[in-house]
N, C-alpha and C positions, 0 to 999 in steps of 0.2 A: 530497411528498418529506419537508419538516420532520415528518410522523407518524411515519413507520418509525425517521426519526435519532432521534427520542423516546423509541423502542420498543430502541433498540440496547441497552441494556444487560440487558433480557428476553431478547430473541435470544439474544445470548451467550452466556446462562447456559443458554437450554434446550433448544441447540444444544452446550454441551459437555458437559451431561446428558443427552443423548438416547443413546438403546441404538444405537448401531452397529457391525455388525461390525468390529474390530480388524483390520488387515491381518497378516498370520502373514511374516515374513521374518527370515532371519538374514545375518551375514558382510557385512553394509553399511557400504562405505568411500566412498560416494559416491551422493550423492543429484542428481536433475537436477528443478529445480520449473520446469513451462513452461505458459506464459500470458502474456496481452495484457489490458492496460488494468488494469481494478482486477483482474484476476485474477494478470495480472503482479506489480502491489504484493504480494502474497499471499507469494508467490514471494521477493521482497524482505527481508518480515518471518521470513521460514523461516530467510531465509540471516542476517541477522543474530542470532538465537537461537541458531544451530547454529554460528558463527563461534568460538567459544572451544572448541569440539569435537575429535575426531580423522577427524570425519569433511563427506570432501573435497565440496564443496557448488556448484552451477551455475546461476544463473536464466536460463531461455533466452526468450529474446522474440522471436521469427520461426519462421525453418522449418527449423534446422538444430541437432539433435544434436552433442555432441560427441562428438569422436572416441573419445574415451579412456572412453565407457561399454561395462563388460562384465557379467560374470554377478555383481557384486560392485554392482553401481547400480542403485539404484531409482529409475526415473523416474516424475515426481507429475505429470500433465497436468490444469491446471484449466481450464475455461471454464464461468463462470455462465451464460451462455446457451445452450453446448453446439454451437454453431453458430460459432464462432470458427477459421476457417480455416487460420490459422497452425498453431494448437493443433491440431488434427484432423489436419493432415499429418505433426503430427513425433509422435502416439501412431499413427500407422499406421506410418512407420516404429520405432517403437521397440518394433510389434508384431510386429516381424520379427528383433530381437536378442535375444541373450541377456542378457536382464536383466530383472527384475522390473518390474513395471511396474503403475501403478493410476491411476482417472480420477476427477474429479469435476466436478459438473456438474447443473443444473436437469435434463437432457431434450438435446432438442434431436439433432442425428446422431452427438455422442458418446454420448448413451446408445444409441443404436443400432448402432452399431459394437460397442461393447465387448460386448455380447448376443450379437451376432453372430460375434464373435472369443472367446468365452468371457473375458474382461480384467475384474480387480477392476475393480469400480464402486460409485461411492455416490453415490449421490440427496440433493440438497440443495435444498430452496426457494429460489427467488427474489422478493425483499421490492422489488420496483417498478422498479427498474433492476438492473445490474449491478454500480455502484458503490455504490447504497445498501445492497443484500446483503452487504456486507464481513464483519460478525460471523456471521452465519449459517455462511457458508465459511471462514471463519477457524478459527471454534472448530468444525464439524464436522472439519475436516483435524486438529487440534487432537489432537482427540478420536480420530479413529479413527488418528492416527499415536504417538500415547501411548506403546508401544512403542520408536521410533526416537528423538522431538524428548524432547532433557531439560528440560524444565519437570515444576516438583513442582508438588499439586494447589492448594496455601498460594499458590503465586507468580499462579497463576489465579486464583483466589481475591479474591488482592487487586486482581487488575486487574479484576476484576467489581462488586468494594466501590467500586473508585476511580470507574469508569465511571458508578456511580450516583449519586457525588461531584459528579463535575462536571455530570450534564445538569442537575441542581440550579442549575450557574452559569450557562452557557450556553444553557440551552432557553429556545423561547420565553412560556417563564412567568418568566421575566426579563429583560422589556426596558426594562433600563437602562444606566445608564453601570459601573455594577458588571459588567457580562454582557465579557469579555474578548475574545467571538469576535464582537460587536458592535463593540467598540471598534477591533479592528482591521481589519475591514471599513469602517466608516468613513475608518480610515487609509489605505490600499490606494487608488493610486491609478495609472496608466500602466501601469508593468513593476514588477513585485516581481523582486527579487533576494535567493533565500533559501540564507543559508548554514545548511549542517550539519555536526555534527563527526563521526568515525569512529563507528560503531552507530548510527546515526541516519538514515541514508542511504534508510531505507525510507520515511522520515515525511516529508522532502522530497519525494521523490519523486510521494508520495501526494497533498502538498499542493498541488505543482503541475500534476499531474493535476483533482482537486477543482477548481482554480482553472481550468485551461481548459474545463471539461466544464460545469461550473455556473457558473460566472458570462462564462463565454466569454472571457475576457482571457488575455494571452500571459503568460509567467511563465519565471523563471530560475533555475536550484540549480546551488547551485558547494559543493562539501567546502571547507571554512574554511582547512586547513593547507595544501590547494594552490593554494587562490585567493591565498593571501601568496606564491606565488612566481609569480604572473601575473597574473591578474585583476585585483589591487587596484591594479594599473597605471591600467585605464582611469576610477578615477574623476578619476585628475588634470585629467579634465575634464568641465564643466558638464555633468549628465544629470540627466534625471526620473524615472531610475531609482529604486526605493525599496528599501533593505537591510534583508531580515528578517533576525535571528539565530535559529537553532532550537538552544538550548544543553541538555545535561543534567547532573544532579547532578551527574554523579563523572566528566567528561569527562576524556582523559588533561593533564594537569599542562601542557603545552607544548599543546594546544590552548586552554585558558584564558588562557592566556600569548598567542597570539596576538588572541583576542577581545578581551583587554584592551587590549594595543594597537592592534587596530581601532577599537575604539570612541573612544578617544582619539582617532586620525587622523580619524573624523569626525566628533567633537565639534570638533576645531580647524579644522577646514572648514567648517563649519556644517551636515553632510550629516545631515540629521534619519533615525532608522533606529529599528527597535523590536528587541524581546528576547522572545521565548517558552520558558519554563524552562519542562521537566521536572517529573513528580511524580519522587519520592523512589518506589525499590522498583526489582524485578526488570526485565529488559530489556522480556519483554511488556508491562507496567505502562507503562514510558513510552511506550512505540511505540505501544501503542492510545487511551494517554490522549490524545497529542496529537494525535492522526490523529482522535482523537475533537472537541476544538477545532476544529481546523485546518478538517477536512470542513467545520463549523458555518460559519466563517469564510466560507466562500467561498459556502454558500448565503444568508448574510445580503448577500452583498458582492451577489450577485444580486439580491437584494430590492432590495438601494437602488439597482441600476441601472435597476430596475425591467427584469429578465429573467428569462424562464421558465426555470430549470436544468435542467429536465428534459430537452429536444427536443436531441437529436444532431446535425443536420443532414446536418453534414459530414460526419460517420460514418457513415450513411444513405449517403448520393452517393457514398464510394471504394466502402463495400459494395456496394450496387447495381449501380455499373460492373464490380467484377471479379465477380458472379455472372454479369452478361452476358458478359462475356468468356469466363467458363469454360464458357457452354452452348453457344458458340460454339465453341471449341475441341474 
């Protein structure tokens, strides 16, 4: 797994360099991105780029559509494996409204469907799992939505520069106490509890995924301004819970304000907790660099648990049962 996170910032680049047909669409006020697991994150990082926009944005993670798509929404359906259930039900119905609609996907019975329904499709490799493929389907969707998502080619650019910044600090051709996604795999210990502020919501996300999938430990993400009107309740008592901060540069003014006062409240309690900033630059820029950390993070945290990251198990066993059940059916 550590080879291809090595390889991620090749990927990237020559996957949003690659020739792919452009999707041709106009009069889009509404876009729906659906997918599970790391393809959902995908979904995630959309909606946050597209947040300062005019146009109206939905991540779907199950089996249902929203109401309010018409001939004005383009639904984006991804699954890296192509075989993802969820996803395959809600582009069979979405193959049935008015509305534009394109898949992506290794293989798998999405690509066989949309062949067979005539439905834009694009072919994308899969780099050893689903979650290690991240850059591959990122910057292909990237790429062939270039039209709709506003990123200039400069903001790519730098998150390509920056990408190859850090596997410089975190790869394992730095194992030492300098290496950051070491340091804090080390630190990580029971439950993490990781805050994030508003735009950032996708890196969370991803990082607590990453942390159940590879290193197998349970994991917690709360938004920082509403955890101050709840959550920070239940530290008033003894837990091994451990607070990650996931902060960036230019976060709004009053969520700094509250991090600050966090952190305070648990410096005077003695509640030991870490801080992960941001690079400086564009929204992708941050969101990939950290997810680029973060991911690291939890494969080393696996190494010292001595656990294989790869194996799903449990993933495996609900799969397994509901395709019995559906043959059955």
């Amino acid at each position: 797994m550590h080879k291809v996170y090595e390889d991620w910032p090749s990927i990237a680049k020559k996957y949003f360099e690659k020739e792919f047909k452009k999707i041709k669409v106009s009069n889009i006020n509404h876009i729906v991105f659906v997918g599970m697991g790391g393809s959902g994150a995908l979904g995630d990082i959309f909606s946050s780029i597209l947040s300062k926009t005019n146009i109206h944005v939905r991540v779907v993670k199950g089996y249902n559509l929203p109401k309010t798509v018409n001939e004005n929404t383009l639904v984006v359906t991804m699954s890296i494996s192509g075989n993802t259930n969820e996803t395959n039900t809600v582009l069979e119905t979405a193959s049935k409204l008015n509305c534009k609609l394109i898949a992506f996907s290794s293989g798998g019975k999405m690509e066989q469907f949309c062949k067979e329904n005539n439905i834009e499709f694009r072919k994308i490799e899969k780099f050893h799992s689903p979650r290690a493929s991240f850059p591959s389907f990122l910057f292909s969707i990237l790429n062939v939505l270039s039209t709709i998502i506003p990123i200039e080619e400069k903001d790519i650019q730098n998150t390509l520069k920056k990408m190859e910044e850090i596997k410089k600090q975190i790869s394992i051709e730095n194992i030492s106490e300098n290496n950051i996604a070491i340091s804090l795999a080390k630190w990580i210990s029971n439950i993490p509890l990781i805050y994030y502020p508003g735009g950032l919501e996708a890196v969370a996300i991803r990082f607590k995924s990453s942390l159940q999938e590879n290193s197998k430990t349970h994991a917690i993400i709360e938004d920082v301004v509403e955890a101050c009107h709840n959550g920070v309740v239940a530290w008033e008592r003894k837990s091994k819970i451990k607070p990650i901060m996931i902060k960036g540069t230019d976060d709004h003014f009053r969520t700094v304000e509250k991090y600050k006062i966090l952190s305070e409240y648990f410096d005077e309690n003695n509640i030991e907790f870490r801080e992960i900033l941001s690079v400086e630059g564009n929204i992708l820029t941050k969101i990939i660099s950290l997810i680029y950390i973060l991911d690291y993070v939890s494969i080393y945290k696996s190494i010292l648990e001595e656990i294989d990251p790869t194996p799903v198990k449990t993933i495996e066993y609900i799969k397994n049962k509901i395709d019995s059940q559906n043959q059955i059916d």
